[in-house]
C-alpha positions as CSV (number, residue, x, y, z in Angstrom):
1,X,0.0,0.0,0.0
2,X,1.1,3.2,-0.9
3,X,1.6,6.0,1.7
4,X,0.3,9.6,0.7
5,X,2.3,12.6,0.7
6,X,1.2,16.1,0.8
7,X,4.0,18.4,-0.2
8,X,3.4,22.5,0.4
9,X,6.1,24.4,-1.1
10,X,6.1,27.8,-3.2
11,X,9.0,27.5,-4.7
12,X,7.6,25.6,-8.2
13,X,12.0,24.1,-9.2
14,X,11.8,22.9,-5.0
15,X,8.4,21.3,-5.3
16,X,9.0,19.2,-8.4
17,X,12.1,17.6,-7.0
18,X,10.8,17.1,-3.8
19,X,7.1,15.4,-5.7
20,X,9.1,13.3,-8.4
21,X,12.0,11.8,-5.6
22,X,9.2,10.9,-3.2
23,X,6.9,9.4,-6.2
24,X,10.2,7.9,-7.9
25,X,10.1,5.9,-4.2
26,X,6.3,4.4,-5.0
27,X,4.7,7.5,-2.5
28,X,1.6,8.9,-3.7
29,X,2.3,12.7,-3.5
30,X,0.1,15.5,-4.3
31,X,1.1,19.2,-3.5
32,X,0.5,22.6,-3.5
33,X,2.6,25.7,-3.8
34,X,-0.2,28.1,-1.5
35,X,-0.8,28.2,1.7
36,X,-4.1,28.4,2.3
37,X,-5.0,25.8,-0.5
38,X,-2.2,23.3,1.6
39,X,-4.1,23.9,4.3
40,X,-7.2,22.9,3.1
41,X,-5.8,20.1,1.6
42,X,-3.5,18.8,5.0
43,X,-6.9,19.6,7.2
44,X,-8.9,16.8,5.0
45,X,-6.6,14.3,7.2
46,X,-5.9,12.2,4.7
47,X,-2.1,11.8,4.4
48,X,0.4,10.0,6.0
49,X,2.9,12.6,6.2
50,X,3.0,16.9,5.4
51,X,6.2,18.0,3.9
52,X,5.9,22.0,4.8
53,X,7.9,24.9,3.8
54,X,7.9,27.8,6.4
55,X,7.4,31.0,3.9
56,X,4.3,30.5,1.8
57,X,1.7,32.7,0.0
58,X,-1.5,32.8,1.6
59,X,-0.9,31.1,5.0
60,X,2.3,30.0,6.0
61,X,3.8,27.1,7.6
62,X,4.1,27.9,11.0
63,X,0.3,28.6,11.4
64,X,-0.5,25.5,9.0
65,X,1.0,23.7,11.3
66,X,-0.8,25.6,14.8
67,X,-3.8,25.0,12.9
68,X,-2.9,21.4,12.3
69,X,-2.5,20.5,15.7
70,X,-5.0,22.1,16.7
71,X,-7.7,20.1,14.9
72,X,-6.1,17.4,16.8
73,X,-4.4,15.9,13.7
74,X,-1.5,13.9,14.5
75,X,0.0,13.7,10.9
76,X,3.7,13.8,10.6
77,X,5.0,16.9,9.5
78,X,8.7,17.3,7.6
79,X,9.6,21.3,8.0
80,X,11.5,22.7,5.0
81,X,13.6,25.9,6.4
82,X,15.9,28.3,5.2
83,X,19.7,28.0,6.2
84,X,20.6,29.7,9.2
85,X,16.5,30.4,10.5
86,X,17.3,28.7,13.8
87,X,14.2,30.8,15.4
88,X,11.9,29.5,12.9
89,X,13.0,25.8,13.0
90,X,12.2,26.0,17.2
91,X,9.2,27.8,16.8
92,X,8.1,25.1,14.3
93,X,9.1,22.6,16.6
94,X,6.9,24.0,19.1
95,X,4.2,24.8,17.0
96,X,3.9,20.7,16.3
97,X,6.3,19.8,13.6
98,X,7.9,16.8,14.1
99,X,11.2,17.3,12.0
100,X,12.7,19.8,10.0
101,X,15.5,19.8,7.2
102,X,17.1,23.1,6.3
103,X,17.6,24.0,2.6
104,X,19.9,23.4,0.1
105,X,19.3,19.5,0.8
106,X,19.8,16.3,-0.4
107,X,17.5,13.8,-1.8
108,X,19.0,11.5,-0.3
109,X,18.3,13.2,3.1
110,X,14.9,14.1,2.2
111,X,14.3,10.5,1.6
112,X,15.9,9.4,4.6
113,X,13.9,11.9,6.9
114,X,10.5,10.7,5.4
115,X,11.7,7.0,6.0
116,X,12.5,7.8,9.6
117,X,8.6,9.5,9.3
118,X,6.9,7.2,7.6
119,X,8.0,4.5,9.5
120,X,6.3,5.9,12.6
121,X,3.0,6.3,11.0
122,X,3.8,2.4,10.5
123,X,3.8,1.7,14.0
124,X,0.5,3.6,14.4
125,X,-1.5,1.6,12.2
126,X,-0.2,-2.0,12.9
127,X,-2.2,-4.1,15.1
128,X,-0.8,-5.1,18.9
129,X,-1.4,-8.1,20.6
130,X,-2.7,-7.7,23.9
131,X,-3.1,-3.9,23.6
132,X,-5.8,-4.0,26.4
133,X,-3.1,-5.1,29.4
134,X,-0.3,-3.4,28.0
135,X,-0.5,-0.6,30.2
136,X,2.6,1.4,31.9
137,X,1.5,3.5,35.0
138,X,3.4,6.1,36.9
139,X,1.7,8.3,39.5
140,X,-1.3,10.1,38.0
141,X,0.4,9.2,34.5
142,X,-1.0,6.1,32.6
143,X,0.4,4.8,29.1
144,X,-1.3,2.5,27.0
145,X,1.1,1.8,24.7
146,X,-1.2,-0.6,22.1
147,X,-3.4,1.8,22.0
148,X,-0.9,4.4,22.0
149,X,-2.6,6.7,24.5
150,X,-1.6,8.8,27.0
151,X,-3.9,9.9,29.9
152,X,-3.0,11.8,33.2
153,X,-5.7,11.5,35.6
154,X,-7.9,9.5,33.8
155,X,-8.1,12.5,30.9
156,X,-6.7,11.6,27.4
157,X,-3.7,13.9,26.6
158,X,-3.1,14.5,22.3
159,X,0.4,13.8,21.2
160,X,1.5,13.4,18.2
161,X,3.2,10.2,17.4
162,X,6.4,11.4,18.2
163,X,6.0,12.9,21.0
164,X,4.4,9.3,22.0
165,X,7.7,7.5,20.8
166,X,9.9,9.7,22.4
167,X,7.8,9.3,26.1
168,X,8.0,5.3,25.7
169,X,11.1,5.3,24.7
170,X,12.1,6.8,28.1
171,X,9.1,5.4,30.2
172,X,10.3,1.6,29.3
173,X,13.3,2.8,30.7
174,X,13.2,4.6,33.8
175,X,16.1,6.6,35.8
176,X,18.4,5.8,32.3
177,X,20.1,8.8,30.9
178,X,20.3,9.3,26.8
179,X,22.4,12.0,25.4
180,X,20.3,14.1,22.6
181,X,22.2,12.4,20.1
182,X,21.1,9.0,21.3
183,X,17.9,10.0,21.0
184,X,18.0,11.5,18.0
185,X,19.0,8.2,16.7
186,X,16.0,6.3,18.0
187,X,13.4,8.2,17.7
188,X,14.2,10.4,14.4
189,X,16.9,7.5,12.8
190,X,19.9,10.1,12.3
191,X,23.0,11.6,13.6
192,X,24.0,14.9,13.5
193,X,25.3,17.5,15.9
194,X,23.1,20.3,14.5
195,X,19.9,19.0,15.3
196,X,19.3,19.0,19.2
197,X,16.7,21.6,19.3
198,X,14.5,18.6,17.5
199,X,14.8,17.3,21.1
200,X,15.0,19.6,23.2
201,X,11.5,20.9,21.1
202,X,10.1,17.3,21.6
203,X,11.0,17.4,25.5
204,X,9.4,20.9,26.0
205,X,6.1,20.0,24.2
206,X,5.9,16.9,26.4
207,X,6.2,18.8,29.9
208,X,4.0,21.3,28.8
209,X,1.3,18.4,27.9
210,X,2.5,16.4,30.9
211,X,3.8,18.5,34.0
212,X,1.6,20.0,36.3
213,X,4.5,22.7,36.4
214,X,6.6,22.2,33.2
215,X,9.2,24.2,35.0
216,X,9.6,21.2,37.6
217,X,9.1,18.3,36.0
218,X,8.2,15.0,37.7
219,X,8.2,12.5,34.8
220,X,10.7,13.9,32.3
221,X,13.8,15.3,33.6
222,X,17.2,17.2,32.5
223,X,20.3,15.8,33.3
224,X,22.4,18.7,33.7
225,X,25.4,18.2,30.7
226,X,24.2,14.9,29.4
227,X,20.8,14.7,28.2
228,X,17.3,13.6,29.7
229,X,15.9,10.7,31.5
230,X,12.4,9.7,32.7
231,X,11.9,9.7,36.4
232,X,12.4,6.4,38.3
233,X,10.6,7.4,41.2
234,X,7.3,5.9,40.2
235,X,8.8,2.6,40.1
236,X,6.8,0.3,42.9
């Protein structure tokens, strides 16, 4: 089965690569190069992953993606920035985005991030035995993790599907440390130095959903110089 792409970029020479790469791959990809059509089109929830550029006729990418998320759609989405617009690539990080790859890029990075992308929206749609007892509990925290839900007090909290990977990846491992890089690794499937504010994005979106006060967080905490861990504390 084919997985469909939505790609939203202005620039017409960008867009065409991007469209025939990810088709040449057997991806169904449609596109758009306005905003506020893109954002008709990513609102119908029918795609498997949004490829995004930030500056875009109409309505851009960073309030695509606010209103994304805020319709409650989980869909992946692949940020296309320009070189050097660190602000940008953390505000769309906080805005929802899941990843982001600064331009001039590769196609064979493109490919790779959608890989890493698609593979997750994988994971969402296969079934899990025993999803029912699979359950992880810590404090007023509870994690189904067939179901791939999140609750804290018995009310369902929206993540997107990284933001779930990146809290089991931890919670199943409680009290261990992982550097940014390690994490970028499992969760995104990369390396490179230049890329920790996808984490430390991903981390700040998750105390703000999870923390009673994000500012002294119980469940996901900073290791001062290393990295992040999940608290072991809840552990019976």
């Amino acid at each position: 089965m084919k997985n469909r792409i939505l790609v939203v970029e202005d620039d017409q020479d960008i867009n065409a690569l991007i469209t025939m790469n990810l088709s040449d791959i057997n991806h169904e990809v449609d596109s758009s190069n306005d905003g506020t059509r893109g954002l008709k089109m990513a609102l119908s929830g029918s795609y498997d992953l949004l490829v995004l550029d930030l500056m875009l006729p109409g309505v851009d990418g960073l309030e695509i993606c606010r209103q994304l998320r805020s319709a409650g759609l989980t869909t992946p989405i692949l940020m296309l920035t320009a070189l050097g617009s660190e602000a940008d690539r953390v505000v769309g990080l906080e805005m929802g985005a899941d990843d982001y790859i600064t331009k001039p890029f590769s196609v064979r990075e493109l490919k790779a991030r959608v890989k890493a992308q698609l593979r997750r929206v994988q994971m969402l749609t296969q079934p899990v035995a025993g999803a029912e007892s699979n359950l992880l509990n810590f404090g007023s925290l509870s994690i189904n993790v067939g179901k791939r839900q999140v609750s804290i007090a018995n009310s369902l909290v929206d993540l997107t599907s990284t933001e779930f990977d990146l809290l089991i990846y931890m919670a199943r491992q409680p009290g261990l440390v992982f550097s940014r890089a390690q994490l970028l690794d499992s969760i995104w499937g990369y390396k490179h130095s230049g890329y920790e504010h996808t984490v430390n994005s991903h981390i700040n979106r998750l105390r703000n959903k999870l923390e009673i006060d994000p500012a002294k967080p119980q469940f996901v905490l900073t290791v001062w110089g290393v990295g992040y861990k999940f608290s072991d504390t809840w552990k019976d």
